[in-house]
C-alpha positions, 0 to 999 in steps of 0.5 A: 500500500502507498504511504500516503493512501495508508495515512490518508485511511489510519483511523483509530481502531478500538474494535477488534476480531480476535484473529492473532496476529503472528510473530513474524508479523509484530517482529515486522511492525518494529522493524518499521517503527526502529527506521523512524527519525530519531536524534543523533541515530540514538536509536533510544528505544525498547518495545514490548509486545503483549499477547499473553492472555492473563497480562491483557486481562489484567491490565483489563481490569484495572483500565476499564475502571479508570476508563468507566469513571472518566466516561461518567463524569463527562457524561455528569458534566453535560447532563447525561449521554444523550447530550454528548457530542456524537464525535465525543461519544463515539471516542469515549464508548470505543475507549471503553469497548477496547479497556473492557475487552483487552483481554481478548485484543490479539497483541498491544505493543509498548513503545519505551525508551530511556534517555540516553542522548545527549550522550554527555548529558541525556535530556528526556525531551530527546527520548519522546522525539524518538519514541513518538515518530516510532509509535506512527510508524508502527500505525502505518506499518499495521495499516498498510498490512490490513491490521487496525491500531489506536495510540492510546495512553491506557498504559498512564491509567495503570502504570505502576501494574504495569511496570510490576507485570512486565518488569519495565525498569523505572528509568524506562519511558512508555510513551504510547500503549498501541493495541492491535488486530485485525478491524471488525467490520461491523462496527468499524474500518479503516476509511477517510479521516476527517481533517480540517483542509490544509489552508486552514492550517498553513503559514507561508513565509511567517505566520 
């Protein structure tokens, strides 16, 4: 697929078959993301990938209640769900499809990294400049292959779990939690995103 029809097409997808996807298939996906920019060629970045059934439910569990908190209250503060924004709504009840039902999500892979540049003195600004050009790469990588994805950052909802389960160091930076499968298609697909147009947004020459 060519990249600009796979950027065009990259919706966020929350709801998943639970057809697996293959070893070889996830190795590929990081091998796109380690060709993304990164300062110096640092190469700062680590990625864990999840498929183990007991750790996605776990982590379940704990996301979903944050998640099922937060979509109250919002809908508290407008006066109930009817009264939400259709965009909003859909968002918030996808979130909440994909915590609830994590478990049965084919693989979410973690994008890490430590700050190792400068090499003289390393700055945490360097490491998200590494790790969130990664992330995409792994979107468009899974979308160019027929596999749906979402940048999410379920992984702030329960990190300290999450650290525990998986034996992520603390000087370890998680920068993006990205589950991924295969779209259900009844519910969702991959298709046009809705963007302002690019005269809205361009500044020539100055501001």
């Amino acid at each position: 697929m060519d990249v600009i029809e796979a950027m065009n097409s990259c919706r966020a997808i929350r709801y998943f078959t639970k057809d697996p996807i293959s070893d070889e298939v996830l190795d590929g996906l990081i091998h796109s993301a380690t060709r993304a920019p990164n300062p110096g060629n640092s190469q700062g970045w680590d990625f864990v990938i999840i498929t183990d059934t007991a750790i996605k439910s776990a982590l379940s569990e704990s996301i979903a209640a944050v998640i099922g908190s937060v979509v109250k209250g919002m809908e508290d503060a407008v006066g109930g769900a009817d009264n939400m924004e259709p965009v909003e709504s859909r968002m918030l009840g996808g979130a909440l499809n994909l915590a609830s039902t994590l478990a049965d999500v084919p693989a979410i892979i973690l994008v890490c990294g430590r700050a190792v540049y400068p090499v003289a003195a390393p700055n945490e600004m360097m490491v998200w400049s590494a790790l969130y050009p990664a992330a995409q790469n792994i979107l468009l990588a899974a979308r160019a292959q027929g596999i749906g994805s979402c940048f999410t950052t379920f992984h702030g909802m329960c990190e300290p779990q999450l650290r525990d389960l998986l034996n992520i160091p603390e000087d370890v930076h998680i920068a993006a939690f990205i589950p991924l499968g295969y779209p259900d298609t009844d519910k969702v697909n991959f298709g046009p995103l809705a963007r302002k147009p690019v005269e809205d947004v361009i500044h020539r020459n100055g501001w």
